[in-house]
C-alpha positions as CSV (number, residue, x, y, z in Angstrom):
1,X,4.1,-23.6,-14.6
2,X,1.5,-20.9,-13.8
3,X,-2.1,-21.5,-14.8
4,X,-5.1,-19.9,-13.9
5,X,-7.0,-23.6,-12.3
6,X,-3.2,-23.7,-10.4
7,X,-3.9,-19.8,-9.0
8,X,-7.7,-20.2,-8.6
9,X,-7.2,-23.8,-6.3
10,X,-4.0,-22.3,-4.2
11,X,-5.6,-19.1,-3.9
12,X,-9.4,-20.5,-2.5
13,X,-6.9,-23.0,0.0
14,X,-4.7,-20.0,0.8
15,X,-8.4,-18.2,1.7
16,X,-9.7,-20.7,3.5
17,X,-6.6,-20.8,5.9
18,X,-6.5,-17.0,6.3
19,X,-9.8,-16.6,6.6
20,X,-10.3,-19.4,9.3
21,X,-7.5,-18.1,10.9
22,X,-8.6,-14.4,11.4
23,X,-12.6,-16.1,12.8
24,X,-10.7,-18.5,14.9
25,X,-8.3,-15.4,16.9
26,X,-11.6,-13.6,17.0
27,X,-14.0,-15.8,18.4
28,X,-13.1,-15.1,22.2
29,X,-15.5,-12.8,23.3
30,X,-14.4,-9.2,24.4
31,X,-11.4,-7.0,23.3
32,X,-8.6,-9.8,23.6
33,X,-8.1,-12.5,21.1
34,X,-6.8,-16.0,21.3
35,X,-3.2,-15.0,21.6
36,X,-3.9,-12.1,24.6
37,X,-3.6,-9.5,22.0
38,X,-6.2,-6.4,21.6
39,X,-8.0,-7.8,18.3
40,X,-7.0,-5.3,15.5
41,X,-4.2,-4.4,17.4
42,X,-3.9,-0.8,16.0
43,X,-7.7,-0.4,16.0
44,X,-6.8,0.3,19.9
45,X,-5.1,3.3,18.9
46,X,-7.9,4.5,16.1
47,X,-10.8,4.3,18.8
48,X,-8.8,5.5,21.3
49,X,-8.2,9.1,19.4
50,X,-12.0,8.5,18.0
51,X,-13.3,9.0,21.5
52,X,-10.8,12.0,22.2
53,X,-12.5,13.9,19.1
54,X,-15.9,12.6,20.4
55,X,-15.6,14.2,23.5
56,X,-14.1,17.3,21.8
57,X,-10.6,16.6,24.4
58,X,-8.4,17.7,21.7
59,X,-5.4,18.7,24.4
60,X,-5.1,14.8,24.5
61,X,-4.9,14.0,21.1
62,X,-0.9,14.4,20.7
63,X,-0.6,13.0,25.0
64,X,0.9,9.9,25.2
65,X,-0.1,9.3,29.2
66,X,-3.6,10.2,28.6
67,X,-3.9,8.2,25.4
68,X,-2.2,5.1,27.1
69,X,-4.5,5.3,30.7
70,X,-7.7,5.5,27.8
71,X,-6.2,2.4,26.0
72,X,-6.1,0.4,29.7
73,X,-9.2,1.5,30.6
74,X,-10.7,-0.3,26.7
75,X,-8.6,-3.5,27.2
76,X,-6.9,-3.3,30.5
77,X,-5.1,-6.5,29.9
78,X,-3.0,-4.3,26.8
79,X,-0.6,-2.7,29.1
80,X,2.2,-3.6,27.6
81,X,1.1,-1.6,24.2
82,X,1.8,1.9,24.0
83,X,1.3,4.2,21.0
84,X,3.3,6.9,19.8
85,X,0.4,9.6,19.1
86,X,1.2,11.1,15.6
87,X,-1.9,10.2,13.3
88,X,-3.8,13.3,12.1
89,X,-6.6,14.9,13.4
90,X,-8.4,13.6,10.2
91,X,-8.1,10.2,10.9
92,X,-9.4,11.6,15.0
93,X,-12.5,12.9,13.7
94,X,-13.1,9.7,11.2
95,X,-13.4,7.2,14.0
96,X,-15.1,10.0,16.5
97,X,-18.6,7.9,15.4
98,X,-17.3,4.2,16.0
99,X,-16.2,5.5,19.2
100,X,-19.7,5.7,21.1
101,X,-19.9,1.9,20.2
102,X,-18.2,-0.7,22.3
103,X,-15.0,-1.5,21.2
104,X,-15.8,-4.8,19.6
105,X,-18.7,-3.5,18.0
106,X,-17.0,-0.4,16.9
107,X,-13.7,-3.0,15.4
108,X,-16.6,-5.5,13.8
109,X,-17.7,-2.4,12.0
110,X,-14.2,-0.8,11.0
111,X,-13.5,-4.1,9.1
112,X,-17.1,-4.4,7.5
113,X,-16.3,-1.1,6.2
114,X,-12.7,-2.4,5.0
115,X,-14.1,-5.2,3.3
116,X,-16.8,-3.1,1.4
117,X,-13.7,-0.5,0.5
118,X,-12.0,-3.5,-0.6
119,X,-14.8,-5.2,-2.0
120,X,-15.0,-1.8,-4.5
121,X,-11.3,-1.9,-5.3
122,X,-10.9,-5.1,-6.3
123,X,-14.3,-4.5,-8.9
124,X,-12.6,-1.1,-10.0
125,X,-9.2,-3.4,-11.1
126,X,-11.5,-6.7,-12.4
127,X,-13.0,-3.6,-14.7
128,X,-10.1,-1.8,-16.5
129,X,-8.4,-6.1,-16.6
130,X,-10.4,-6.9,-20.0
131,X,-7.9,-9.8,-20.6
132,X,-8.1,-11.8,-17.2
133,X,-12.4,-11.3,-17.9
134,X,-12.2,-14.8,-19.0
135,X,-10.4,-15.9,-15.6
136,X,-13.0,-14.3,-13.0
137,X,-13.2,-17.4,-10.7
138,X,-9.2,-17.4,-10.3
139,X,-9.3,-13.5,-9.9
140,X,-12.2,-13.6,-7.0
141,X,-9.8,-16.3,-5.0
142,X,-6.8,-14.3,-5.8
143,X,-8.1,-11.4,-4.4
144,X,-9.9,-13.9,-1.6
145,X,-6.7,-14.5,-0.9
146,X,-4.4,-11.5,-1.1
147,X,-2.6,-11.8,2.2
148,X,-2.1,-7.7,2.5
149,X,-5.7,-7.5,3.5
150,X,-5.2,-10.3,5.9
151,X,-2.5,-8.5,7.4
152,X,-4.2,-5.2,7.5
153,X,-7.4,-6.9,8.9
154,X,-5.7,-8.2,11.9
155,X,-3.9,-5.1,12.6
156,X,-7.7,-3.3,12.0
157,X,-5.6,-0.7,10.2
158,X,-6.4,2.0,7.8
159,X,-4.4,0.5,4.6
160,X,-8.1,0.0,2.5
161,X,-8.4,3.9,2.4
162,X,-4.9,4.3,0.9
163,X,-5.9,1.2,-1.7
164,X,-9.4,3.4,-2.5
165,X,-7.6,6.3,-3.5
166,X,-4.8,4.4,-5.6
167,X,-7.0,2.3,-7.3
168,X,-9.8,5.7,-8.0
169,X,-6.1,7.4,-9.4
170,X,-5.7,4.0,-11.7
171,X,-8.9,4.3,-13.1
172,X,-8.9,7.7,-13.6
173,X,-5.2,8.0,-15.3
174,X,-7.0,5.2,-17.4
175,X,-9.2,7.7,-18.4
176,X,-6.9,10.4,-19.1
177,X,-8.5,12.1,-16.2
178,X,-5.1,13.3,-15.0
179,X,-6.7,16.0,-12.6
180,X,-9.0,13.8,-11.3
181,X,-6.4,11.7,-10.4
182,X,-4.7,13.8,-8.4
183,X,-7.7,14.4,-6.2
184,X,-7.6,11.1,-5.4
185,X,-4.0,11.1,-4.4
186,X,-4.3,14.2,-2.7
187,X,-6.9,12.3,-0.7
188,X,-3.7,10.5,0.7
189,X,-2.4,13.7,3.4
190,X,-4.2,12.1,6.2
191,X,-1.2,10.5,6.0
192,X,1.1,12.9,5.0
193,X,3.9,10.5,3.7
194,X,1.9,9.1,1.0
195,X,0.6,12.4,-0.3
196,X,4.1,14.0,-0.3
197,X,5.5,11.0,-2.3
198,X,2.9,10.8,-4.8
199,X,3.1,14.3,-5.8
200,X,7.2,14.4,-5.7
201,X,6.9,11.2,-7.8
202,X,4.8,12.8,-10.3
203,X,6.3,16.4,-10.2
204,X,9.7,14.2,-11.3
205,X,7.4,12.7,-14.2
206,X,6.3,16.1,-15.4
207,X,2.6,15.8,-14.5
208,X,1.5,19.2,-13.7
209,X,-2.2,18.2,-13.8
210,X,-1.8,15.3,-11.5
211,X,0.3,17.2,-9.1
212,X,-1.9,20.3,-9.4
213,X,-4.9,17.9,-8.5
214,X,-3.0,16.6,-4.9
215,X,-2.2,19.9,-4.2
216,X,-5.6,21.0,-4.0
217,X,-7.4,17.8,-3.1
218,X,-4.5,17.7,0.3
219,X,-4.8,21.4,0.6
220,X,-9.1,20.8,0.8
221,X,-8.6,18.1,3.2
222,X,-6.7,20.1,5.6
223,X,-8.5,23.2,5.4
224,X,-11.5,21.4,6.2
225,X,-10.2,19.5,9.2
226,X,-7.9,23.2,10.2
227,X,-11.6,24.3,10.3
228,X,-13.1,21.7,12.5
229,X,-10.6,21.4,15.0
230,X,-9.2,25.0,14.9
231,X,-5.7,26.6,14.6
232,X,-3.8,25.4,17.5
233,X,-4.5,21.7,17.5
234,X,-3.2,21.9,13.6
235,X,-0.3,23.6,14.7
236,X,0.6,21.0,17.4
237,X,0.3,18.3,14.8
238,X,2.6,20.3,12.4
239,X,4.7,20.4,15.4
240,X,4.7,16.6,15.9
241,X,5.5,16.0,12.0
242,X,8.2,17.9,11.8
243,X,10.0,15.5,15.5
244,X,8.8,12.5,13.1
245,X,12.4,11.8,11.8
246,X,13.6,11.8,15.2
247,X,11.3,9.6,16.6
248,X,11.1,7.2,13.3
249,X,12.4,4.2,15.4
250,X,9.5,4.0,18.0
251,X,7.3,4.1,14.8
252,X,8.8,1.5,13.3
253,X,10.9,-1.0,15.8
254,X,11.8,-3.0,12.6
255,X,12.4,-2.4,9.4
256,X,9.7,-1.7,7.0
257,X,9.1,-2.8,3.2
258,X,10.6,0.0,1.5
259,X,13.6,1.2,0.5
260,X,14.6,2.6,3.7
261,X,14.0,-0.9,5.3
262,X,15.9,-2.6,3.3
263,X,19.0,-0.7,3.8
264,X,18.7,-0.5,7.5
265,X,18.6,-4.1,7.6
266,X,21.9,-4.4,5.6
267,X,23.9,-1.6,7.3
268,X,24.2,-1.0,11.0
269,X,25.5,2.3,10.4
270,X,22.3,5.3,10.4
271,X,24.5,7.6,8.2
272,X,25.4,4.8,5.7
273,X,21.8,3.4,5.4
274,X,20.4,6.5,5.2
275,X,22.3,7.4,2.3
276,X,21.7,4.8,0.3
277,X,18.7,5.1,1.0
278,X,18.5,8.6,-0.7
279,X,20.7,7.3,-3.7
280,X,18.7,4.4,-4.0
281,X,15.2,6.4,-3.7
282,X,16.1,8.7,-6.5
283,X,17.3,5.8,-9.1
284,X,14.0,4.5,-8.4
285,X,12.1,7.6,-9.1
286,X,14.3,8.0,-12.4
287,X,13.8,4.8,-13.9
288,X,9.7,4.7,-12.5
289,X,9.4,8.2,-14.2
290,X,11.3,7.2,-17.2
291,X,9.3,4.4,-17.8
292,X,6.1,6.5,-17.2
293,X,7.1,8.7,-20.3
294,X,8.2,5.9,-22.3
295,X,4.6,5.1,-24.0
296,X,4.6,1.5,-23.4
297,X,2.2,-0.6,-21.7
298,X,0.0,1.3,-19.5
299,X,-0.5,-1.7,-17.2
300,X,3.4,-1.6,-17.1
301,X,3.5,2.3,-16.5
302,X,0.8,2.0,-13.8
303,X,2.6,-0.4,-12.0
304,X,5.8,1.0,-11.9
305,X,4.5,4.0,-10.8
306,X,2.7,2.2,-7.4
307,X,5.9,0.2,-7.2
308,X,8.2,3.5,-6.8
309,X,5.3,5.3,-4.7
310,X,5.6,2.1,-1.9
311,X,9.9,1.8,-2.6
312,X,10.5,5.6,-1.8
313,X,8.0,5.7,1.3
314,X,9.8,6.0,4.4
315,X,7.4,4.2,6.4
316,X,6.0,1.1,5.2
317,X,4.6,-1.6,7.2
318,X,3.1,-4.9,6.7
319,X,-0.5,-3.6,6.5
320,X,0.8,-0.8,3.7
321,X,1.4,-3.9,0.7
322,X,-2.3,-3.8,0.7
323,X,-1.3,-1.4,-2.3
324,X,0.5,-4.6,-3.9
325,X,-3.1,-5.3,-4.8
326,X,-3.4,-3.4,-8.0
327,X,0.0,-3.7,-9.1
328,X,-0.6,-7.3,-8.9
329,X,-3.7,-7.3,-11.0
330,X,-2.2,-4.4,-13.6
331,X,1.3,-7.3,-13.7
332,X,-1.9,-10.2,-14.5
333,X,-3.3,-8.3,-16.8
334,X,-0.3,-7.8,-19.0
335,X,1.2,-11.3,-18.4
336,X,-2.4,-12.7,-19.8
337,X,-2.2,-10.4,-23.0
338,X,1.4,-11.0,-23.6
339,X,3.3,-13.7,-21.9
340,X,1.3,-16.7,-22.8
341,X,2.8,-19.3,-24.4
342,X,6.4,-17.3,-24.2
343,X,9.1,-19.8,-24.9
344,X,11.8,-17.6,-23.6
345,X,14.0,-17.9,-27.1
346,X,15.2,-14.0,-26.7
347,X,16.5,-11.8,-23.8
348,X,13.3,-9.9,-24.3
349,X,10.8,-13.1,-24.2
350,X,12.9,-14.5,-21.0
351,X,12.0,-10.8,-19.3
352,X,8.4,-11.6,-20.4
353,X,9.1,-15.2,-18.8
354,X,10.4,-14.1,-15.4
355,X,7.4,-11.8,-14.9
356,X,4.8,-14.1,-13.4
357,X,7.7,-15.3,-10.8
358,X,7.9,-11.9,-9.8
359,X,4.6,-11.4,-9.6
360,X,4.4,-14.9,-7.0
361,X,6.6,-13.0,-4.8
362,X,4.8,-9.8,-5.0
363,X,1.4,-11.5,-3.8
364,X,3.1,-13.9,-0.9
365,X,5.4,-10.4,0.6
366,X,2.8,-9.6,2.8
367,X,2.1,-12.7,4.9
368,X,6.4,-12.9,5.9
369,X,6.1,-10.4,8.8
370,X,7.5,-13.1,11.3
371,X,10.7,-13.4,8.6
372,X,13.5,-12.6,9.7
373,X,14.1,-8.9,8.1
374,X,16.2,-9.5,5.2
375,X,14.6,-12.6,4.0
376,X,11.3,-10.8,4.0
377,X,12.8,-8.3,2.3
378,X,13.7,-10.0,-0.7
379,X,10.2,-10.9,-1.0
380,X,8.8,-7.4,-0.8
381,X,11.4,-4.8,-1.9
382,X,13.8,-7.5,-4.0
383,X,10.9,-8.6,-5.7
384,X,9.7,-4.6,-6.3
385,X,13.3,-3.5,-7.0
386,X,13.3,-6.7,-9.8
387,X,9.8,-5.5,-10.9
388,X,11.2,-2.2,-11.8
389,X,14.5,-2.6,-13.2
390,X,12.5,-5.8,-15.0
391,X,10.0,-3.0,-16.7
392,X,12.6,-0.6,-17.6
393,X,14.3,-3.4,-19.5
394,X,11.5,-4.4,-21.5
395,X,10.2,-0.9,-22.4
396,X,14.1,-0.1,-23.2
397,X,14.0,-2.9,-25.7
398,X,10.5,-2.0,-27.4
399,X,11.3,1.9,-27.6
400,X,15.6,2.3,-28.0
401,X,15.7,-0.8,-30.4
402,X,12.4,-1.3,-32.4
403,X,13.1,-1.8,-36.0
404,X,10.5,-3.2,-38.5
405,X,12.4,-6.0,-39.2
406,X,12.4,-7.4,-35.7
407,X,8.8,-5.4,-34.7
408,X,7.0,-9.3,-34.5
409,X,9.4,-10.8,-32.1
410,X,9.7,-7.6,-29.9
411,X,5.9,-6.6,-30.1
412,X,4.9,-10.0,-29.2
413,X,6.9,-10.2,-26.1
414,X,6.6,-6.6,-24.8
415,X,2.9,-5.6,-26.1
416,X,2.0,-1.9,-27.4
């Protein structure tokens, strides 16, 4: 059985370990860890295109050569690593200041900065949580513990920006600040995947003030950075996101933890994959915008809707579940206020039941990367696929077959 002392002594262990794990790799000194890696291993990459927009070299921002003889000469034993240049020229003029540091310097401060960011987004979620307030000591370890931020720490990624804007949306659809939330998902286009997926999700759920908010807060973004960097450089990246598709495989050598992964794991066959992929995408947005509308739980609605915005991605990696975060504390929240003491008597109260389970495999998806692909799977998109078809059931039971004669049993299990 679940408890709170259960998840607040696993989860300081299970921090501990990480924890030691990430000082111990780290502890060498200069750019290679313990293993012979670069430590942050994509960090490499980040400082690499810092120091191009630095130096104002922005012919050698979309050069693979140039970018690879830059990365030798910052860790020369790295050879072996070679990065496909696509990020945006926002995320180029971002690091442009960490770059006139060392590289270990400049990484030391990248994940200071993460763990601040992340620091702030876990405090935005303990917030809005009002029933796991009495469970604060298991909720620090859990989120001590949450092995997406060990993941993205090691890969010195970017993933704590995407989890600041989701969490800001959270709090502001909260709110009822639907506009305002969109600026925060619009946020999102410096990597333009995320942005375009939030705003098709929510265009499918009818949200014009959310959408209208991405559009402007992406189209702000890029006009700023069009104006920094000038017209040609923003037409070469438009350029390079367009051969994205073709070159999706050098970006992602296995398969990542979304829908599209999961498929290419199971079919060997690119057109076969790919369409289920496309059929299996838009159930997912149906039933995450259905339950959206559905007035149910807002924890419930809120999660879904994170849920379907990692399941539709096309490119989701390791570092990405960082955003399992707040749908792990929004699934807490509601289990707290109405799964305890659930005896799993009714179809409805078993649903209630098999949530925390879920939830288990949710938290744990991150730290599987060495899996072999379809076992990690289950644990990332099985257990968001379950999640989701798990949410629609329950909110189909409260709203298509509510009837005051059977509103106790159903409104206990389910919750308003």
């Amino acid at each position: 059985m679940i408890t709170a002392r259960r998840v607040r002594g696993y989860a300081t262990v299970g921090a501990i370990c990480l924890w030691a794990i990430v000082a111990l790799d780290f502890s060498v000194a200069g750019p290679m860890d313990r293993l012979g890696k670069v430590k942050g291993t994509d960090f490499l990459h980040f400082y690499v295109i810092g120091s191009i927009a630095r130096q104002g070299r922005w012919s050698e921002l979309y050069d693979a050569g140039a970018q690879y003889e830059r990365a030798r000469a910052i860790a020369p034993a790295s050879s072996e690593v070679i990065f496909v240049p696509v990020e945006s020229p926002q995320l180029a003029l971002l690091f442009a200041p960490l770059s006139a540091w060392s590289y270990t310097a400049a990484l030391m401060a990248w994940l200071a900065i993460g763990g601040v960011l992340y620091v702030m987004c876990c405090w935005l979620l303990w917030r809005d949580a009002t029933a796991l307030h009495p469970y604060r000591k298991a909720f620090v370890a859990a989120c001590a513990a949450f092995p997406g931020m060990f993941t993205a720490v090691l890969h010195g990624q970017t993933a704590w920006l995407s989890l600041l804007c989701v969490v800001a949306a959270l709090a502001a659809l909260r709110r009822e600040r639907r506009f305002a939330a969109g600026l925060a998902l619009g946020l999102l286009v410096f990597k333009p995947h995320w942005a375009l997926v939030a705003g098709g999700l929510f265009l499918c759920a009818g949200e014009w003030r959310i959408v209208a908010g991405i559009v402007a807060s992406a189209a702000a973004q890029v006009a700023l950075t069009w104006a920094v960097v000038g017209s040609s450089l923003m037409r070469t990246y438009a350029g390079v996101l367009i051969t994205l598709p073709r070159i999706a495989a050098l970006l992602e050598p296995k398969p990542g933890d979304s829908l599209r992964g999961y498929f290419q794991a199971v079919f060997a066959s690119t057109p076969v994959s790919l369409a289920a992929f496309v059929a299996a995408a838009l159930a997912s947005v149906w039933l995450a915008t259905r339950i959206w509308r559905s007035g149910g739980s807002l924890d419930l609605r809120l999660a879904a809707m994170v849920i379907a915005l990692i399941l539709v991605n096309p490119h989701v990696n390791a570092y990405d579940l960082l955003l399992l975060a707040p749908v792990c504390a929004l699934l807490g929240n509601w289990i707290v206020e109405n799964g305890a003491g659930v005896q799993a008597a009714t179809p409805v109260e078993s649903g209630v039941a098999l949530m925390p389970r879920l939830a288990v495999l949710l938290f744990v998806a991150p730290l599987l990367g060495g899996l072999p692909a379809l076992v990690r799977l289950q644990f990332s998109v099985g257990a968001m696929v379950a999640i989701l078809v798990l949410t629609g059931y329950l909110l189909r039971r409260r709203i298509w077959f509510w009837m005051p004669w059977n509103a106790g049993a159903t409104s206990a299990a389910v919750g308003a």
